[in-house]
MARVO-794673 format. One record per residue (C-alpha): x, y, z; chain; residue number from 0; residue in three letters. Coordinates in nm, 4 decimals. Layout:
N
site xx=X	yy=Y	zz=Z	unit=A	pos=NUM	code=ALA;
...
***
This chain:
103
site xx=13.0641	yy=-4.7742	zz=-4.6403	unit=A	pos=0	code=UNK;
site xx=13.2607	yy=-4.9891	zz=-4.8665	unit=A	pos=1	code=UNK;
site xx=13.1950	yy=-5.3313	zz=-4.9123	unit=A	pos=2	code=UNK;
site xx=13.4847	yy=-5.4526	zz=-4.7656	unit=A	pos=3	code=UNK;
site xx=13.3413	yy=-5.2825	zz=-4.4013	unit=A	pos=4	code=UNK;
site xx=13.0441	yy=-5.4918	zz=-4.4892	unit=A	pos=5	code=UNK;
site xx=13.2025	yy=-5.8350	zz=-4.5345	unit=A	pos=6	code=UNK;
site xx=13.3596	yy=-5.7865	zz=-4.2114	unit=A	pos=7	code=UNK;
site xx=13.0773	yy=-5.6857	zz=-3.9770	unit=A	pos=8	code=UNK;
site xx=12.9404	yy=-6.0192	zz=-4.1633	unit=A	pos=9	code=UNK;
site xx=13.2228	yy=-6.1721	zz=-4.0765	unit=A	pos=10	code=UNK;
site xx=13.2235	yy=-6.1146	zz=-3.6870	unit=A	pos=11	code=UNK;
site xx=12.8615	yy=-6.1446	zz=-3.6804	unit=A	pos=12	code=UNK;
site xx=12.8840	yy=-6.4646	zz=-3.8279	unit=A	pos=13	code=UNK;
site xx=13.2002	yy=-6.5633	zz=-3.6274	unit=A	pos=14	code=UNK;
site xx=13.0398	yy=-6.4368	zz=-3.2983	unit=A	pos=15	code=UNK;
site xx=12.7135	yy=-6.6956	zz=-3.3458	unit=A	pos=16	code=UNK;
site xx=12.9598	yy=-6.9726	zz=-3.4589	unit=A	pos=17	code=UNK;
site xx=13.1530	yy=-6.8961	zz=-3.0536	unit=A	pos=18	code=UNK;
site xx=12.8164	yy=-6.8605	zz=-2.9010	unit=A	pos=19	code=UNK;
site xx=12.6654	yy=-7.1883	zz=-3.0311	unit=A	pos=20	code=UNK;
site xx=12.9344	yy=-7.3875	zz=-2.9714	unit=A	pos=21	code=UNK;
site xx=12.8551	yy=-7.4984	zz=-2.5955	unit=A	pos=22	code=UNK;
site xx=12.5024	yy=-7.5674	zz=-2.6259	unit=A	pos=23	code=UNK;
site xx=12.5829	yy=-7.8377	zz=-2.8755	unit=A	pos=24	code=UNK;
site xx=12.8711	yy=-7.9720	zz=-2.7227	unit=A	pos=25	code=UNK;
site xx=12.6985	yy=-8.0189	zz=-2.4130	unit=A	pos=26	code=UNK;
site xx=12.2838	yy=-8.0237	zz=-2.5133	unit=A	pos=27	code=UNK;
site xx=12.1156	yy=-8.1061	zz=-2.2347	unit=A	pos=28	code=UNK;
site xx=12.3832	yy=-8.2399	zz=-1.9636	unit=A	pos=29	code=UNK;
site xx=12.5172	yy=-8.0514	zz=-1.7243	unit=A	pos=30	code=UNK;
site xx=12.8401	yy=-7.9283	zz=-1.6927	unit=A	pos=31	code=UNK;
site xx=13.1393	yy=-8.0634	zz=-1.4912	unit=A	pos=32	code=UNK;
site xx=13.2140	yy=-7.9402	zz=-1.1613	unit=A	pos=33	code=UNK;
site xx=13.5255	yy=-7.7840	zz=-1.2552	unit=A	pos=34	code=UNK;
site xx=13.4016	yy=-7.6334	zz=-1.5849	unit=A	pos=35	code=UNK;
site xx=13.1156	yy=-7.4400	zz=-1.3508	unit=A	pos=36	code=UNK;
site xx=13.3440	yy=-7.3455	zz=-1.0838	unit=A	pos=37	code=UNK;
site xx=13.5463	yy=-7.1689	zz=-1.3933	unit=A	pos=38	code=UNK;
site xx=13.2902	yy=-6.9834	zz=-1.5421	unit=A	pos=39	code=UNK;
site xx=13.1365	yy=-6.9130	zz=-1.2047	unit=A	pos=40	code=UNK;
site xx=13.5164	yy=-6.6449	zz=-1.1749	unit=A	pos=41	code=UNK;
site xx=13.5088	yy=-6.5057	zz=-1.5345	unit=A	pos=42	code=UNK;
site xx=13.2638	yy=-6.2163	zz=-1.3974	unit=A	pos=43	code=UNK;
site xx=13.5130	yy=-6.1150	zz=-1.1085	unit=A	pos=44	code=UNK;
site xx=13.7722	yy=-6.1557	zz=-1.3446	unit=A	pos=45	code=UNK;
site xx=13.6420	yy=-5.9321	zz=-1.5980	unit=A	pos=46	code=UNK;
site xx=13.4838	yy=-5.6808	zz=-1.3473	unit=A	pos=47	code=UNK;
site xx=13.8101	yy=-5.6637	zz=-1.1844	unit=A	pos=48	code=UNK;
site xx=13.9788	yy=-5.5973	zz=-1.5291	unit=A	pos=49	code=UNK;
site xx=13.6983	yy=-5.3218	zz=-1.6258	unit=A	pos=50	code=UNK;
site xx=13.8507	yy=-5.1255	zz=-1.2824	unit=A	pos=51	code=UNK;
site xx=14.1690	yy=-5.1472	zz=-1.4053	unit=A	pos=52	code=UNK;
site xx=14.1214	yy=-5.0360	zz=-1.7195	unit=A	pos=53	code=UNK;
site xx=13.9174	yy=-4.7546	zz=-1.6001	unit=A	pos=54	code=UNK;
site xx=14.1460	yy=-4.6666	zz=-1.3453	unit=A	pos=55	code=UNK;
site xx=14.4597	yy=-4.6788	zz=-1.5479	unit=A	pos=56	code=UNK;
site xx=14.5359	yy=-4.4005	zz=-1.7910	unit=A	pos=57	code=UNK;
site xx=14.7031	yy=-4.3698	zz=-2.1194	unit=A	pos=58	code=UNK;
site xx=15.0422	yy=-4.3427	zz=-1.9875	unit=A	pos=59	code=UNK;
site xx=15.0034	yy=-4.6033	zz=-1.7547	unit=A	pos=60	code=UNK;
site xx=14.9109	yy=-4.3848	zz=-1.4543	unit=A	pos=61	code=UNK;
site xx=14.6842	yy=-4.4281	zz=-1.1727	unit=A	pos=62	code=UNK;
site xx=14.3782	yy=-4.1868	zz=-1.2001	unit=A	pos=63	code=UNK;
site xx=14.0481	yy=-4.1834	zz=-1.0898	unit=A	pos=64	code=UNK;
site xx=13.7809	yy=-4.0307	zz=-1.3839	unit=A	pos=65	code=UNK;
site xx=13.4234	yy=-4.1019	zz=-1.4652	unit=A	pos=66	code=UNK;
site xx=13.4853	yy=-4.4425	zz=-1.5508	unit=A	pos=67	code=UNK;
site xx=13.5805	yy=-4.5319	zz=-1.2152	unit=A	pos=68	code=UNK;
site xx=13.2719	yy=-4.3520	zz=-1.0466	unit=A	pos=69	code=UNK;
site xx=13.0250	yy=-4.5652	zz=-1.2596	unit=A	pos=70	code=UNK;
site xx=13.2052	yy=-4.8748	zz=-1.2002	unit=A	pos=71	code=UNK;
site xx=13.2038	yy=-4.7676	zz=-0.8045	unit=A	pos=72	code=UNK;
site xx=12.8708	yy=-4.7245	zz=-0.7957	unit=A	pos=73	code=UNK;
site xx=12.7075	yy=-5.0198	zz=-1.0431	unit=A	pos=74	code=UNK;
site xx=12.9436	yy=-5.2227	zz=-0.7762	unit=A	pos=75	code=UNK;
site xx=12.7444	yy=-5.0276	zz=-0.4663	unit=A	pos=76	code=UNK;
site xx=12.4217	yy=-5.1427	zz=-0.6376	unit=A	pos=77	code=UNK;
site xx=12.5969	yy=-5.4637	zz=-0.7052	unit=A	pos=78	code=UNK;
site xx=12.6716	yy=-5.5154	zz=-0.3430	unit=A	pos=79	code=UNK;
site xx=12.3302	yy=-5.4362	zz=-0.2037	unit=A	pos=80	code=UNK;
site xx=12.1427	yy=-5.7144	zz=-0.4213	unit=A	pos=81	code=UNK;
site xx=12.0695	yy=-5.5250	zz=-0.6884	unit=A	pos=82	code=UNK;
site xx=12.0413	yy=-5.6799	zz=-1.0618	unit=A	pos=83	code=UNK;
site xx=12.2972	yy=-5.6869	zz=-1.3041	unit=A	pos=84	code=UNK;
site xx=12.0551	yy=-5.4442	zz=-1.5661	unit=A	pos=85	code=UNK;
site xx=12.0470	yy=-5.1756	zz=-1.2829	unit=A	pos=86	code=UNK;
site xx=12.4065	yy=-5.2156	zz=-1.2434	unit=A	pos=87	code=UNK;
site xx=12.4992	yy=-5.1707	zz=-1.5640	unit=A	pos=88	code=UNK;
site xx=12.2193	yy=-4.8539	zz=-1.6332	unit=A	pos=89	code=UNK;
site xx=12.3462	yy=-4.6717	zz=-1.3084	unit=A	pos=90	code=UNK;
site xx=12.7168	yy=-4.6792	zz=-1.4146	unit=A	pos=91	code=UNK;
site xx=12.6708	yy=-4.5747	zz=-1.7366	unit=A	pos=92	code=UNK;
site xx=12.4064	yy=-4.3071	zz=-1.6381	unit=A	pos=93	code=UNK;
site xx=12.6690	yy=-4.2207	zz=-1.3762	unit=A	pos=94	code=UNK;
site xx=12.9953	yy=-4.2323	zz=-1.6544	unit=A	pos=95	code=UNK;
site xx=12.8145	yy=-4.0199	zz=-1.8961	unit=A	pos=96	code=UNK;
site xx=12.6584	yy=-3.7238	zz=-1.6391	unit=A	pos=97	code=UNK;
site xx=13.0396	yy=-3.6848	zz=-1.5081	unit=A	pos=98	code=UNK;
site xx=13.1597	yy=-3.6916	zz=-1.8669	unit=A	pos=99	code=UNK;
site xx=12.8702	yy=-3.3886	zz=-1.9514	unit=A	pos=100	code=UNK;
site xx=12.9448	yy=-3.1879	zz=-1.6672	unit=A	pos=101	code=UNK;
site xx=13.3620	yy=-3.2334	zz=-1.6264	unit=A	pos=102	code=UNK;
***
């Protein structure tokens, strides 16, 4: 790999802990507002309901149901019954890549 690969995964790594550190200092040890918790409280709806889109949509812009969909169906299942979000995420993936082997 050249070293201009390099400099960018250095880049983003460094860029990524720059994002990530940001709220713990501006906020320390206080709590968040109200508002600001009720916000981040619907990013994980709004990004699971984005994942099903994208896995439902295909390259044309067509409705179709592959193995994406099936693992996000069923890490939602597990989701739905109480279980955590590692299982979730293990079964769909498990789920995604047996249907990707076999059709």
């Amino acid at each position: 790999m050249s070293v201009d690969v390099w400099a960018l995964i250095a880049l983003c790594a460094v860029t990524t802990v720059i994002i990530k550190s940001i709220g713990p200092v501006a906020f320390g040890g206080r709590a968040l507002p109200p508002r600001a918790g009720a916000v981040i409280a619907l990013l994980a709806p709004a990004v699971l309901a984005a994942l099903v889109v994208v896995g439902i949509a295909d390259h044309d812009g067509s409705i179709g149901l592959g193995e994406e969909a099936a693992g996000v169906a069923v890490g939602g299942a597990i989701a739905l019954r109480g279980g955590s979000v590692l299982v979730c995420v293990l079964a769909a993936a498990v789920v995604t890549a047996v249907l990707r082997l076999v059709l």
